[in-house]
C-alpha positions as CSV (number, residue, x, y, z in Angstrom):
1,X,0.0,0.0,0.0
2,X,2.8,2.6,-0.4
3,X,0.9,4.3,-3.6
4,X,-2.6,4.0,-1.8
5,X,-2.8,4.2,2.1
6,X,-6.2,5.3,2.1
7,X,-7.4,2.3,0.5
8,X,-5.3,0.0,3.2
9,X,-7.0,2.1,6.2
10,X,-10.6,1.9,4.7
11,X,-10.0,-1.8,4.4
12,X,-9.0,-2.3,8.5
13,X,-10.7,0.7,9.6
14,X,-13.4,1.4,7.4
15,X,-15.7,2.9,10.3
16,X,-12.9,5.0,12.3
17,X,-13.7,8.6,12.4
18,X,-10.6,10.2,9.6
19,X,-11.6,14.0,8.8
20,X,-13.8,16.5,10.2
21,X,-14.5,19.3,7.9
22,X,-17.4,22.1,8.1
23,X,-18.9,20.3,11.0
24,X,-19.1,16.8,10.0
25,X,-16.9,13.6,10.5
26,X,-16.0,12.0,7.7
27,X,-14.8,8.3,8.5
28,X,-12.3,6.3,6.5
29,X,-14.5,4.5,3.9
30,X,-16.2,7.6,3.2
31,X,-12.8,9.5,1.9
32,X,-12.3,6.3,0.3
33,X,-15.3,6.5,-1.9
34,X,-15.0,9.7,-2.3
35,X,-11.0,9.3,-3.8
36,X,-12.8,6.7,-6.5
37,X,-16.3,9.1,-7.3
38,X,-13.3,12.4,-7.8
39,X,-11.0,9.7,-9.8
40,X,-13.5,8.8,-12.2
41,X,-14.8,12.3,-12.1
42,X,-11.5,13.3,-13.9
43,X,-11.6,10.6,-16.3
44,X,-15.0,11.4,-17.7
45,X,-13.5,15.3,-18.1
46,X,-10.0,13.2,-20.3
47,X,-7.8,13.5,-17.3
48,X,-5.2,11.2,-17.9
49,X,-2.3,9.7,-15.5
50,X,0.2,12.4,-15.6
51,X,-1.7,15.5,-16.5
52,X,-1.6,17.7,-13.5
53,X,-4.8,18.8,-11.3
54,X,-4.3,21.9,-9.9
55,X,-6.5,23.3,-6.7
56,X,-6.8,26.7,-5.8
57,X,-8.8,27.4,-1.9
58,X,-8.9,27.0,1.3
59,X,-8.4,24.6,3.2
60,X,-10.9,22.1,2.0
61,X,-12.2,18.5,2.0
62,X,-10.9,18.6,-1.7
63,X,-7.3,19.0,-0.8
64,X,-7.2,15.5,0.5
65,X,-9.7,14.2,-2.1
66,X,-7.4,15.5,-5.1
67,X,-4.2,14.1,-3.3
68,X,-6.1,10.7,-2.5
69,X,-7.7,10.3,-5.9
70,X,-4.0,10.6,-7.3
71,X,-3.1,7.0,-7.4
72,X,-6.1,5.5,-8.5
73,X,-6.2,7.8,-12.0
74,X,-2.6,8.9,-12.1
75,X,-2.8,12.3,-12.3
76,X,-0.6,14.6,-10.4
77,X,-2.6,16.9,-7.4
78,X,-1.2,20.6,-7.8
79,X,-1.5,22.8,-4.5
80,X,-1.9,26.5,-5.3
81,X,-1.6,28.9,-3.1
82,X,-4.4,30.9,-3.2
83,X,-3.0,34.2,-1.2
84,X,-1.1,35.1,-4.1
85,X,-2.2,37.7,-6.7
86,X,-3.0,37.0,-9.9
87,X,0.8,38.5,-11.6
88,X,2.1,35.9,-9.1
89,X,-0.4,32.9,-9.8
90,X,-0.7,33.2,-13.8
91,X,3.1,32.2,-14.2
92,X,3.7,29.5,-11.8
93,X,0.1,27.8,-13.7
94,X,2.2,28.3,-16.8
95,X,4.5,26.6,-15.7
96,X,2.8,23.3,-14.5
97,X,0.3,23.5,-17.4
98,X,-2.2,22.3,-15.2
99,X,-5.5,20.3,-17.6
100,X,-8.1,21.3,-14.8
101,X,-8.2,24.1,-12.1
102,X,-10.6,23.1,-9.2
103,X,-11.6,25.9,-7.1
104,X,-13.6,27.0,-3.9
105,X,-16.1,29.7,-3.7
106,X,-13.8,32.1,-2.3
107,X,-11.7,31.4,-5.5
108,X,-14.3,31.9,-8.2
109,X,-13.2,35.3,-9.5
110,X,-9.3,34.3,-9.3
111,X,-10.2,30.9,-11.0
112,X,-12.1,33.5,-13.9
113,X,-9.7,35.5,-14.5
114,X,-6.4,33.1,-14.9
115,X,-8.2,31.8,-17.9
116,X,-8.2,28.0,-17.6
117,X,-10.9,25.2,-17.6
118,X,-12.2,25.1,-14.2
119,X,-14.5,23.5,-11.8
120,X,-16.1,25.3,-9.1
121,X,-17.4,23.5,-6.4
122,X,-21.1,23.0,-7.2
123,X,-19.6,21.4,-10.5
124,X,-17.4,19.7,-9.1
125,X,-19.9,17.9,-6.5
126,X,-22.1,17.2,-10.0
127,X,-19.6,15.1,-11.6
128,X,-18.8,13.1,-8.6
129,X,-22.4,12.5,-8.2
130,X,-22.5,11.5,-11.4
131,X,-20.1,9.0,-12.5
132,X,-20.3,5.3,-11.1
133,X,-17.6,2.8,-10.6
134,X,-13.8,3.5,-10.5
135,X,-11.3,4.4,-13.4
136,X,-9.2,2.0,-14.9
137,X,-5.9,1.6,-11.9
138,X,-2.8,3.3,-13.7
139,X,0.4,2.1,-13.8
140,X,2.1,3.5,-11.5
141,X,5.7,2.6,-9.0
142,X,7.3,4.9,-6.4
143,X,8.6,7.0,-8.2
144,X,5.9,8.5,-10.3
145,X,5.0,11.9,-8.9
146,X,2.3,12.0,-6.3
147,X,2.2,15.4,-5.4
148,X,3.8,19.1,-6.5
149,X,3.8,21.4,-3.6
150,X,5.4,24.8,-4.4
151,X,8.2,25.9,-2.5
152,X,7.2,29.2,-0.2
153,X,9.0,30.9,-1.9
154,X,11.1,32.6,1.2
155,X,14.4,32.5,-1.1
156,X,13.2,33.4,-4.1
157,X,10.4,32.7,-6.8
158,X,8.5,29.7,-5.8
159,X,9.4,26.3,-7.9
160,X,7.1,23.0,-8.4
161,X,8.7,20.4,-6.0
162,X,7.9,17.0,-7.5
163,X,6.5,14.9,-4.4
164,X,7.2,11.2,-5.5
165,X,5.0,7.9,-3.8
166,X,7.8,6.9,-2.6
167,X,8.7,10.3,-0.9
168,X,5.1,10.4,0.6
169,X,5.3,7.0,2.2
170,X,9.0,7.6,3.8
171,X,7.7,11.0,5.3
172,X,4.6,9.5,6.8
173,X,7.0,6.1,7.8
174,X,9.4,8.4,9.6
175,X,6.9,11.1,11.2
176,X,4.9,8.0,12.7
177,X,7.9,6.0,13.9
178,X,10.5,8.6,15.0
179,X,7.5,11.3,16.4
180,X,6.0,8.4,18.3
181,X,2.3,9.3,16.8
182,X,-0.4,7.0,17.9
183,X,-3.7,5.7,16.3
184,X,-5.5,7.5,18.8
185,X,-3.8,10.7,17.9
186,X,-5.8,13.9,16.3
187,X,-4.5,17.2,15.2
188,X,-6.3,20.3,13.5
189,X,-4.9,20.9,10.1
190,X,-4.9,24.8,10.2
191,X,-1.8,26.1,8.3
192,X,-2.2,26.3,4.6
193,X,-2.8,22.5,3.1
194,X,-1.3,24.1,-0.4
195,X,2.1,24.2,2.3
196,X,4.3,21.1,2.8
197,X,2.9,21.9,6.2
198,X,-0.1,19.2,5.2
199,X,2.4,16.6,5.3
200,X,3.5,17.2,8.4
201,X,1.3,15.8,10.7
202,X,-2.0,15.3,8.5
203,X,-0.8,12.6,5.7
204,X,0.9,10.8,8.5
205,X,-2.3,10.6,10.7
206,X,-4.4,9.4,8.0
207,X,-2.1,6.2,7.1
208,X,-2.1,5.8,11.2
209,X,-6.0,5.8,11.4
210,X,-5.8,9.2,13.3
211,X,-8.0,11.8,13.0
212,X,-7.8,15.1,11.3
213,X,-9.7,18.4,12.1
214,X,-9.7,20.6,9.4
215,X,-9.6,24.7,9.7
216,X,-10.6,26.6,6.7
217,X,-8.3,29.4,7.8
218,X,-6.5,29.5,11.1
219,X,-8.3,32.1,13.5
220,X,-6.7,31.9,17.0
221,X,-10.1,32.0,18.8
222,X,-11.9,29.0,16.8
223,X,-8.7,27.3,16.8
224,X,-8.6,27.1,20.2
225,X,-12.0,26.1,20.4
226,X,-11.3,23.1,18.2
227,X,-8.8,21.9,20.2
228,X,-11.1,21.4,23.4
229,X,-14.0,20.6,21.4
230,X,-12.4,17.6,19.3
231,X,-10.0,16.4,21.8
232,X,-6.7,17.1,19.7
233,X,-3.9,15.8,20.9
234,X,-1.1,17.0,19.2
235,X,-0.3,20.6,17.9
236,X,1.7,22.0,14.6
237,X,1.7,25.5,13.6
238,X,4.5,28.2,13.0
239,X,5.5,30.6,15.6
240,X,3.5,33.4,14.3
241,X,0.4,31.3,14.8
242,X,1.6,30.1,18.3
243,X,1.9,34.5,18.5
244,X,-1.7,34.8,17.8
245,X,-2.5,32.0,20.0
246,X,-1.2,33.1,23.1
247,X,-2.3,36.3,22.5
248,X,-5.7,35.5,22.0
249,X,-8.5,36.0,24.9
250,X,-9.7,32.7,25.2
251,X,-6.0,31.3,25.4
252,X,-5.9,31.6,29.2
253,X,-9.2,29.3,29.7
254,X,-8.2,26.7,26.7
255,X,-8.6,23.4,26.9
256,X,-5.6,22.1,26.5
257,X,-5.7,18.7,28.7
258,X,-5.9,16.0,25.8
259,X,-2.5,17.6,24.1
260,X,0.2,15.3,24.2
261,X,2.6,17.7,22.9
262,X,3.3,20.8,20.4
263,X,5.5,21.1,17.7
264,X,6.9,24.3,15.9
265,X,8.2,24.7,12.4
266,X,8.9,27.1,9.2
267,X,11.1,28.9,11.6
268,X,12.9,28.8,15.2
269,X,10.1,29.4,18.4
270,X,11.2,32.2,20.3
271,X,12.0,30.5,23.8
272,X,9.4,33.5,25.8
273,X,6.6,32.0,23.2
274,X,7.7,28.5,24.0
275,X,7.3,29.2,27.7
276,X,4.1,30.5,27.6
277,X,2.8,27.7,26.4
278,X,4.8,25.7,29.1
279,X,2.9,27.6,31.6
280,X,-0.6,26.2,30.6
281,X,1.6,22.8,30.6
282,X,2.2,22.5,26.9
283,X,5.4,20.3,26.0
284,X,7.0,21.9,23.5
285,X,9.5,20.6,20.3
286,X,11.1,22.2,17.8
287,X,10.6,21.1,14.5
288,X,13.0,21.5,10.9
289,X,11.4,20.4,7.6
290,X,11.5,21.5,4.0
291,X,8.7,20.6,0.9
292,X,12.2,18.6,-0.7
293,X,12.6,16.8,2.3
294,X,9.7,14.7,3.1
295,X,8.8,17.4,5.4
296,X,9.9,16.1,8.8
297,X,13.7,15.4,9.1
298,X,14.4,15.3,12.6
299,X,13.3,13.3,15.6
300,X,13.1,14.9,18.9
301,X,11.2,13.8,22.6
302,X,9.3,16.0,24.8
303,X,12.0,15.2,27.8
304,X,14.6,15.7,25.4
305,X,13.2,18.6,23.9
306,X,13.1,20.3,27.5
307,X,16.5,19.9,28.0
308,X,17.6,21.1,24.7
309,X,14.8,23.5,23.5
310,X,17.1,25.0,20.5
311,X,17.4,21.6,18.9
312,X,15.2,20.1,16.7
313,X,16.8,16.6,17.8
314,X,18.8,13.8,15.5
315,X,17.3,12.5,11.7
316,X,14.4,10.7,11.5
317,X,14.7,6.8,11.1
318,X,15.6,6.8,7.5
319,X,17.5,9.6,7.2
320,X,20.9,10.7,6.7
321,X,22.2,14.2,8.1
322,X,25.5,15.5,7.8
323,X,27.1,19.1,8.6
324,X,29.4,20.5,5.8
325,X,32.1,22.7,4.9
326,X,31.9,24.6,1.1
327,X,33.6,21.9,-0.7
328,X,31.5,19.2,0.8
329,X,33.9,17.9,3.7
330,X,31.6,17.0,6.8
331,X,32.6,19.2,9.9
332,X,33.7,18.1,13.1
333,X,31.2,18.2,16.3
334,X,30.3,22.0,17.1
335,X,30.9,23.4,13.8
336,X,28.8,25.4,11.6
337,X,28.1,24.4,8.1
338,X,25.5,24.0,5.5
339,X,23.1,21.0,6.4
340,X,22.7,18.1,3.8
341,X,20.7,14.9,4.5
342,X,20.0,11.8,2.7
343,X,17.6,9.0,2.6
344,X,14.2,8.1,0.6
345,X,12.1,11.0,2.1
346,X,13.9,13.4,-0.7
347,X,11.7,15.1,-3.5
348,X,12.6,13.7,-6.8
349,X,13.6,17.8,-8.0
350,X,11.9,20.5,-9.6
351,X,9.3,20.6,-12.2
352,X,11.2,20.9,-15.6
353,X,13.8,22.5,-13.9
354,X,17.6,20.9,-14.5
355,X,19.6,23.1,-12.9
356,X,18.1,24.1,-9.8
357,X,17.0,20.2,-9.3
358,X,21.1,20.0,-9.9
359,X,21.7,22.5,-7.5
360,X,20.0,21.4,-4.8
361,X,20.6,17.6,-5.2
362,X,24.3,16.1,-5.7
363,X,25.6,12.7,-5.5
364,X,22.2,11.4,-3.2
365,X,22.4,14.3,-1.0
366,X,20.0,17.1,-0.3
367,X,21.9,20.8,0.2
368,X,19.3,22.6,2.3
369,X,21.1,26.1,2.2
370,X,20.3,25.9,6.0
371,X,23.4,26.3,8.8
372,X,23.8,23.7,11.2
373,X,25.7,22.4,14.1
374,X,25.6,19.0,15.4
375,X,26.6,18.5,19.2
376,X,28.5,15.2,20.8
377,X,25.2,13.5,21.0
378,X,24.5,13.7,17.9
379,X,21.8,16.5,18.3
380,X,21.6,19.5,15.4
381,X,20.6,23.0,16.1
382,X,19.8,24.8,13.0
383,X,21.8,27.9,13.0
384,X,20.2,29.8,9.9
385,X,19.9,30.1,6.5
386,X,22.6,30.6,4.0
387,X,21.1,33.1,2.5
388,X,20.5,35.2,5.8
389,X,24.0,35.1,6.7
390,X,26.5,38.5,6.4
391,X,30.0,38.9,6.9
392,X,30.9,41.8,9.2
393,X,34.0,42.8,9.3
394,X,35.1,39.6,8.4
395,X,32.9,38.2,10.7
396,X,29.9,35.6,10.0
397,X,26.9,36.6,11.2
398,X,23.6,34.0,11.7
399,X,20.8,36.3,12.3
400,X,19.1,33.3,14.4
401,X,21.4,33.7,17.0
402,X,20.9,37.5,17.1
403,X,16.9,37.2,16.8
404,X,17.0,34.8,19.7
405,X,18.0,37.5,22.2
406,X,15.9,39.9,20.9
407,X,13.3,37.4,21.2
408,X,14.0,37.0,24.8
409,X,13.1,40.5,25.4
410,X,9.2,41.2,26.7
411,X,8.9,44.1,24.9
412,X,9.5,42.6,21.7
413,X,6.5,40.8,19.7
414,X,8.6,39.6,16.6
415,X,11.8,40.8,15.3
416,X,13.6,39.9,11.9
417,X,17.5,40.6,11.4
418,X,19.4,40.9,8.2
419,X,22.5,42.5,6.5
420,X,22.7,45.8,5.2
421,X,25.3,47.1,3.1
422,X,28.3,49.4,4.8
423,X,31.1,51.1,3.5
424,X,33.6,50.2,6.5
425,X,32.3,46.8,7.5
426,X,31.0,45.8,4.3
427,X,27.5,44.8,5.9
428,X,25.8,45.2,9.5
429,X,23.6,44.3,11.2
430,X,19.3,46.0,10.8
431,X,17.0,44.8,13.5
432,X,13.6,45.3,12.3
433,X,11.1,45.3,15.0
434,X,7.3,44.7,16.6
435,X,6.1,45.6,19.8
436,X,4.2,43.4,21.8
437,X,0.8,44.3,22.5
438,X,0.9,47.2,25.0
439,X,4.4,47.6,25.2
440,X,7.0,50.1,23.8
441,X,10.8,49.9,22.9
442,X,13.4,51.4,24.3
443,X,16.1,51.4,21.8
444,X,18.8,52.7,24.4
445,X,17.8,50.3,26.7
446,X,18.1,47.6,24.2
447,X,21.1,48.2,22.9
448,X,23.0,48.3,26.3
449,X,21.0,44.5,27.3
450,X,22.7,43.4,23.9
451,X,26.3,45.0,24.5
452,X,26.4,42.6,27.5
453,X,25.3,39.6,25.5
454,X,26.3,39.9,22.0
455,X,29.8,40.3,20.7
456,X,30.4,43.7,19.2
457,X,30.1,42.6,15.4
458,X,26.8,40.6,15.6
459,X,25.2,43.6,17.3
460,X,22.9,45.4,14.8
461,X,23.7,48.7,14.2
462,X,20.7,49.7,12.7
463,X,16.9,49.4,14.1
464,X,13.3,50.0,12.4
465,X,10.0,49.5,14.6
466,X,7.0,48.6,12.8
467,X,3.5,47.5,13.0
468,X,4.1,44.6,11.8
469,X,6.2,42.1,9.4
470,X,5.6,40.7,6.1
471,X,4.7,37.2,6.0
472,X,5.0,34.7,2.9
473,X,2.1,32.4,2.4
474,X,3.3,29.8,5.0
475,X,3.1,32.0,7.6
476,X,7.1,32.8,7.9
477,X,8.4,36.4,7.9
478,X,9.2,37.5,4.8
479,X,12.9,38.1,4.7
480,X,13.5,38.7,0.9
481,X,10.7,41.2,1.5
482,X,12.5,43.3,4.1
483,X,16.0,43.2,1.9
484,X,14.1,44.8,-0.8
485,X,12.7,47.3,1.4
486,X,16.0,48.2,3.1
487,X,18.9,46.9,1.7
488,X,19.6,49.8,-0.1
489,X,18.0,52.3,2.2
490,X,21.0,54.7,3.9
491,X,19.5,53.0,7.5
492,X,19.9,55.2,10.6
493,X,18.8,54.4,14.3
């Protein structure tokens, strides 16, 4: 059952509760049947095995229909993400050439305008309705495409990530064994399923038998709601979400007593945010993932991950990680270098892209463009990205580190940190700033807190306080957005 587990878990658990959407349960044998009415739904329209599907809404029962109708046609599920505008949409459609664009009613007018055939979805319950039977099975192995997620797009232009079977079913394999997730397990789905994010904990869950509660669109009271309501057990989310959580009203009276634990990724959890959610007895683990790499790469405890809360812990089960230098010489034990891993959870590369695919993949191993350091143990702590580092003076510079103090100060809400150009260092350091609710900064009084922490060079010289930060679609800050807007602004304090 690596191509279909939906069809293995209808056949032992046909009756188990799998997805709650828009107020109803939907149990195992009903997404099964509804995978087969969508397959042959695309048939009838001339979808073939390999022509590509695309989705544009929400967060919607037809995510996981279109991605578990997949191996019984053969056609490759294309998660759009619907928050961006039209001149952003139009090329990255180009590119994947999709045959049919399924849409939501909140999509309707974007689905109209970019032009291609389309199903909205009163049509698209019609045809399911309609059809009877199942298609002919395609041919498929493990390493036909499943799946392309685009990548979010936080270095650059998104790309089409090619999500193989065999990729899907190492990622759910390694998140079940080395995350310890249980058939009694539930989480609520509420960052973006067009995000790797829906392979985090979701598509593991559903080959378990767990349960999945489904939020169109995150909203920190309803969330919390959720949780109590349907007994989740187990959280993911980025740290902006976890933010809005704990700043939300009804976060001090949550129900939080079925959670086994909560897990953070897209970017490091400021250790004040993870404490706040220790304080309503939250255990708290730091997650590292990317859409190439299954999405779950490390394996870390709840005890563990209390004793070592800037780790995200050692590689999954079948997974290789290894620290390296430029030329591709692993580093020794407490050394920073880029981050490669290994093992049958990689993407198979890029849509019709060679040379990024190239780029990113050499000889079996994955080049994240992430920093890391691996301890004695054999525990990594992800330092950065490549991309985010500057030289100072000759120094390097890992913004992470610097963000995590600033982090530590109550005042601060979110922070970003990045290089700016500088005629006698070459680049420095620009914090760029939020308040937390209530609160004001005191740049003299910051700056002296970070003389006595910080080494003189990683100190930022320059500071901006804004309302607030830009995010990318996944919910991370938007760091290319901020170079644009600063990098060559003549910065001042």
């Amino acid at each position: 059952m690596l191509l279909d587990p939906l069809a293995m878990r209808a056949r032992l658990s046909p009756a188990q509760p799998a997805l709650w959407a828009e107020g109803h349960w939907y149990s195992y044998a009903e997404l099964d049947a509804r995978a087969t009415a969508l397959a042959a739904a695309l048939a009838t329209a001339g979808v073939r095995a390999g022509d590509r599907v695309a989705l544009l809404a929400e967060n919607s029962l037809s995510h996981f229909d279109l991605m578990h109708a997949a191996p019984r046609l053969g056609h490759i599920p294309v998660l759009c993400n619907y928050r961006l505008p039209l001149a952003e949409q139009a090329p990255l459609l180009d590119s994947i050439a999709p045959k049919l664009l399924l849409h939501d009613a909140s999509q309707a007018r974007a689905a109209a305008e970019l032009g291609r055939p389309s199903w909205g979805p009163e049509e698209l319950e019609a045809r399911c309705r309609g059809v009877a039977g199942a298609p002919s099975a395609p041919t498929l192995g493990p390493e036909d495409t499943a799946l392309i997620l685009f990548t979010g797009g936080s270095t650059g232009r998104p790309k089409g990530a090619c999500i193989s079977y065999r990729q899907q079913f190492y990622n759910q394999i390694n998140t079940i064994v080395g995350w310890g997730l249980r058939p009694e397990d539930a989480v609520i789905q509420a960052t973006p399923c067009f995000h790797a994010a829906v392979n985090a904990l979701a598509t593991p869950l559903l080959h378990l038998g767990g349960r999945v509660i489904l939020q169109r669109r995150f909203e920190p009271e309803g969330y919390l709601e959720l949780l109590g309501e349907q007994g989740a057990t187990l959280m993911f989310l980025v740290p902006t979400m976890y933010q809005m959580l704990s700043e939300a009203g009804g976060f001090a009276g949550a129900d939080f007593s079925a959670l086994r634990w909560a897990i953070s990724g897209g970017a490091p959890c400021p250790a004040p945010l993870r404490e706040r959610f220790a304080a309503r007895g939250v255990a708290f683990r730091q997650g590292y993932g990317m859409t190439e790499a299954g999405v779950n790469c490390f394996a870390i405890s709840s005890e563990e991950a209390r004793l070592r809360p800037a780790s995200v812990g050692r590689p999954m089960p079948y997974a290789q990680a290894v620290v390296r230098d430029p030329r591709g010489r692993p580093l020794p034990d407490g050394e920073v270098g880029e981050l490669t891993l290994a093992g049958p959870h990689l993407f198979s590369g890029y849509w019709r892209q060679p040379e990024a695919s190239a780029e990113m993949l050499r000889e079996g191993w994955l080049w994240t463009g992430d920093y890391a350091r691996r301890d004695s143990q054999g525990f990594f702590s992800i330092c950065g990205r490549r991309k985010e580092m500057y030289i100072s003076g000759g120094e390097n510079v890992y913004p992470a580190e610097v963000e995590a103090l600033l982090y530590a100060q109550p005042e601060i809400a979110e922070c970003a940190v990045l290089g700016v150009p500088n005629p006698r260092w070459g680049e420095v350091g620009l914090a760029v700033l939020v308040a937390a609710p209530g609160a004001r900064i005191d740049l003299d009084r910051l700056r002296a807190r970070l003389r006595d922490e910080l080494a003189g060079y990683k100190r930022p010289c320059h500071y901006r306080i804004v309302d607030a930060l830009p995010k990318t679609g996944a919910g991370k800050i938007d760091k290319p957005a901020l170079r644009r807007r600063y990098a060559n602004e003549g910065v001042s304090a």
